[in-house]
PLY file of the C-alpha trace (Angstrom):
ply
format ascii 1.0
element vertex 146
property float x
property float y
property float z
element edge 145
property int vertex1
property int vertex2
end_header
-5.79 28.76 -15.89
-4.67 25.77 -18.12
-1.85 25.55 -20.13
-1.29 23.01 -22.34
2.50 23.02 -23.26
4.57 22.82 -26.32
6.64 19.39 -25.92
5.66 19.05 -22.07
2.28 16.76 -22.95
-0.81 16.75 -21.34
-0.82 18.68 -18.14
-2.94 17.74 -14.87
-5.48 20.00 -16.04
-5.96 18.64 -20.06
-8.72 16.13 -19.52
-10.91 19.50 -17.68
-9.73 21.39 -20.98
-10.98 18.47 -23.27
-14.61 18.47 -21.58
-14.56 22.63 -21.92
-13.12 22.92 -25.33
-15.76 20.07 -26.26
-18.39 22.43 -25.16
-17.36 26.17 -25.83
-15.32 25.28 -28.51
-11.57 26.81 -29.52
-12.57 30.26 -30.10
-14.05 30.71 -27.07
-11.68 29.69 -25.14
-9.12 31.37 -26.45
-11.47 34.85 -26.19
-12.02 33.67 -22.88
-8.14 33.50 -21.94
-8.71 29.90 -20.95
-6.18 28.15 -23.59
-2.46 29.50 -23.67
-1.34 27.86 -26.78
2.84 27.71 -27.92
4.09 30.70 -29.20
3.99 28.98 -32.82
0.65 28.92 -33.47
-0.95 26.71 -35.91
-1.14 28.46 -39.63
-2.69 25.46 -41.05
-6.53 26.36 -42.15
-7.13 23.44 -41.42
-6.64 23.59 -37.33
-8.03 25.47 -34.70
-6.49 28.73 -33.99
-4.41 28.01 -30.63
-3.94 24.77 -30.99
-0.83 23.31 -29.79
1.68 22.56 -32.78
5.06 20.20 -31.78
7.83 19.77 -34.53
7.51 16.79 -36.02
11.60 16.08 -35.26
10.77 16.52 -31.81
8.17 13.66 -31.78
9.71 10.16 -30.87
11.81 8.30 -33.36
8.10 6.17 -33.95
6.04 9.15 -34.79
8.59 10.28 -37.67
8.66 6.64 -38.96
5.05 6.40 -39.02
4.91 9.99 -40.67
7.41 8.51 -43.41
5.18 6.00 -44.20
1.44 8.21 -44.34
3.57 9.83 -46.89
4.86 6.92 -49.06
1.55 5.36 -48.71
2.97 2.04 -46.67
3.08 -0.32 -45.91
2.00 -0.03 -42.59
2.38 -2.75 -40.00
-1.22 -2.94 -37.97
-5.07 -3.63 -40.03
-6.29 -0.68 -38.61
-3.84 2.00 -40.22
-5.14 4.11 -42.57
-9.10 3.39 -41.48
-11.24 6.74 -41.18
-11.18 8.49 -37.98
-14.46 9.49 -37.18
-13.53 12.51 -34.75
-16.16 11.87 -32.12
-14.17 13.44 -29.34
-14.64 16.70 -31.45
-10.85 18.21 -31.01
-10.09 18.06 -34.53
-11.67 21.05 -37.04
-14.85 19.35 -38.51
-14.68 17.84 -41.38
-17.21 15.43 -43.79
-16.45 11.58 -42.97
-13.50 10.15 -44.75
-11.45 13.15 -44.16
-9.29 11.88 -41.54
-7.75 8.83 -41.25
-5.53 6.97 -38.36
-2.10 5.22 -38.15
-0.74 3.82 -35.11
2.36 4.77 -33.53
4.34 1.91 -32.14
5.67 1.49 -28.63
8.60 0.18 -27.78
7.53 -2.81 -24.97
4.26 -3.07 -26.16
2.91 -5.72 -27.55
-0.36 -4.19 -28.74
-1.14 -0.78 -30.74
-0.90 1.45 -27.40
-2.37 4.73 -27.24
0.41 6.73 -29.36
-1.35 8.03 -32.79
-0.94 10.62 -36.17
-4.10 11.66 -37.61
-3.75 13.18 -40.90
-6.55 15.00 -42.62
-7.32 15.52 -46.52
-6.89 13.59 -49.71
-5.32 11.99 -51.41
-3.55 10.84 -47.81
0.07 10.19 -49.01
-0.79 14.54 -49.43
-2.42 15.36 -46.03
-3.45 18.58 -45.88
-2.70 18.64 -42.02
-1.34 15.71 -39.35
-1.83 15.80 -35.97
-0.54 13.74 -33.36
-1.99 12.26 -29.63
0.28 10.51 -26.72
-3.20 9.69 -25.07
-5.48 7.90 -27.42
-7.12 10.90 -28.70
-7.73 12.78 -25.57
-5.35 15.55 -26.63
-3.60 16.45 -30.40
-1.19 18.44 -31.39
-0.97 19.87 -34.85
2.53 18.77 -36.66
4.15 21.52 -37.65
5.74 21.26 -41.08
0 1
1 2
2 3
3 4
4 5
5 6
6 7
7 8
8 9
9 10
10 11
11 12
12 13
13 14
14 15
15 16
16 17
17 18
18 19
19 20
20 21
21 22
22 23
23 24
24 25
25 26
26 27
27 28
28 29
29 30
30 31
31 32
32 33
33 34
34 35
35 36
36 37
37 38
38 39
39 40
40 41
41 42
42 43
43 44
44 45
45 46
46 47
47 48
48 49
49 50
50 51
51 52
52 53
53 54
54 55
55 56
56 57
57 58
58 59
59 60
60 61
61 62
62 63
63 64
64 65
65 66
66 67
67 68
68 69
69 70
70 71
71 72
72 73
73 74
74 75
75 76
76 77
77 78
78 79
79 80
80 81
81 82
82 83
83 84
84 85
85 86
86 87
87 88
88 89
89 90
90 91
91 92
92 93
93 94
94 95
95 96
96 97
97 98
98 99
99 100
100 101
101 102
102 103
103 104
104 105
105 106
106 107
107 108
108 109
109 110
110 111
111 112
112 113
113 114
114 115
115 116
116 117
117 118
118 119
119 120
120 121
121 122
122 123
123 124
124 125
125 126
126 127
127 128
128 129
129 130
130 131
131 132
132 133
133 134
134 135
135 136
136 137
137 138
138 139
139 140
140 141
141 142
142 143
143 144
144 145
């Protein structure tokens, strides 16, 4: 069974889930008994049933910055934040081009983006409909709970 956890992270067994959920999609796997979600389920329309949801206090101190600025529109320290996110990996509800969009999170140490991310979906995006965030460069999100 996998089990992708509330504030855990990715588990030995995401990247599997990522190739199956790709493939038979949320609602399958979730009729299928494959996807044990948190106990707080997403209520956002705008993400998949069973979808993991963290709090966005519980996210590092870097997420909630980065949050704080999506929502007061900047200014945000790298080029590429704020650039459509074109959803290719297919984890994210579909949605027409344009409707997500991408901000780094920063890592302490780094000295490039890293893989840490909040991807925030609707318009205009200081208003996102939904946010979700990844630890792993997109192979896993987590809707923000609000």
């Amino acid at each position: 069974m996998f089990l992708i956890g509330l504030t855990s992270g990715p588990t030995r067994n995401s990247g599997a889930l990522s190739k199956v959920a790709r493939k038979l999609g949320w609602a399958s796997l979730l009729a299928s008994g494959l996807l044990v979600g948190s106990t707080a389920l997403a209520r956002n329309a705008d993400a998949p049933a069973g979808m993991p949801t963290v709090a966005l206090v519980s996210l590092p101190s870097q997420a909630q910055a980065t949050h704080q600025m999506i929502l007061g529109g900047g200014p945000f320290p790298y080029q590429k934040d704020g650039t459509v996110f074109g959803n290719r990996e297919r984890l994210l509800p579909p949605a027409a081009r344009g409707h997500y969009r991408e901000y780094t999170v920063k890592t302490p140490g780094l000295s490039h983006r890293g893989a840490r991310r909040i991807v925030c979906g609707g318009t205009p995006p200081t208003q996102p409909e939904s946010c979700f965030y990844t630890d792993d460069h997109y192979a896993s999100f987590r809707l923000i709970a609000r």
